[in-house]
C-alpha positions, 0 to 999 in steps of 0.5 A, spaced: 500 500 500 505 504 502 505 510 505 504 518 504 507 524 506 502 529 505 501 536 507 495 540 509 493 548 509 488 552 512 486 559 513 482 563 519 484 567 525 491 566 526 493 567 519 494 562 514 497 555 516 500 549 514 502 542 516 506 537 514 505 529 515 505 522 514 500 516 513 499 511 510 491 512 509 490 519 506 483 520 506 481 517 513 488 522 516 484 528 512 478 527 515 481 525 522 484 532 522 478 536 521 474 532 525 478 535 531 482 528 533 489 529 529 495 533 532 493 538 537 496 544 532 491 542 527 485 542 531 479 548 530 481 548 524 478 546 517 484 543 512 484 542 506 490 537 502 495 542 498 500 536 496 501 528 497 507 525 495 506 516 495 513 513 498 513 505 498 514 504 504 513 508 512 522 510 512 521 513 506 516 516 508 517 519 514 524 521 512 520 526 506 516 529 510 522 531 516 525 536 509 518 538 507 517 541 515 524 545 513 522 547 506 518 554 508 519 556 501 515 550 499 509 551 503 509 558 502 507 557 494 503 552 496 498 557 501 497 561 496 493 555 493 488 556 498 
């Protein structure tokens, strides 16, 4: 099946956000997200999936999104998708 690093953005009152993750099943992560039992940064928000990359396997995976969370120029580019 393999595995996604994927990575989410939002608008609200704190300003643009984004957030960067991995998983092996992309929609139930969206939707566990938005439902307000993800990670605790992205709770009382409403997220929306800018980028996903597909690895075949969790190393590769969780080793993308680590140079992805450092990757402000990205992420930025990615905001103004929204």
């Amino acid at each position: 099946m393999g595995s996604f690093v994927y990575v989410l953005g939002s608008t609200g009152a704190g300003g643009p956000r984004t957030y960067v993750g991995w998983t092996k099943d992309l929609d139930a992560r969206l939707e566990t997200h938005n439902s307000g039992k993800g990670a605790k940064s992205t709770r009382g928000r409403t997220w929306r999936l800018l980028y996903a990359e597909r690895y075949v396997n969790r190393k590769e995976a969780m080793s993308r999104e680590w140079h992805l969370k450092r990757d402000r120029k990205l992420r930025k580019m990615l905001l103004g998708t929204l």
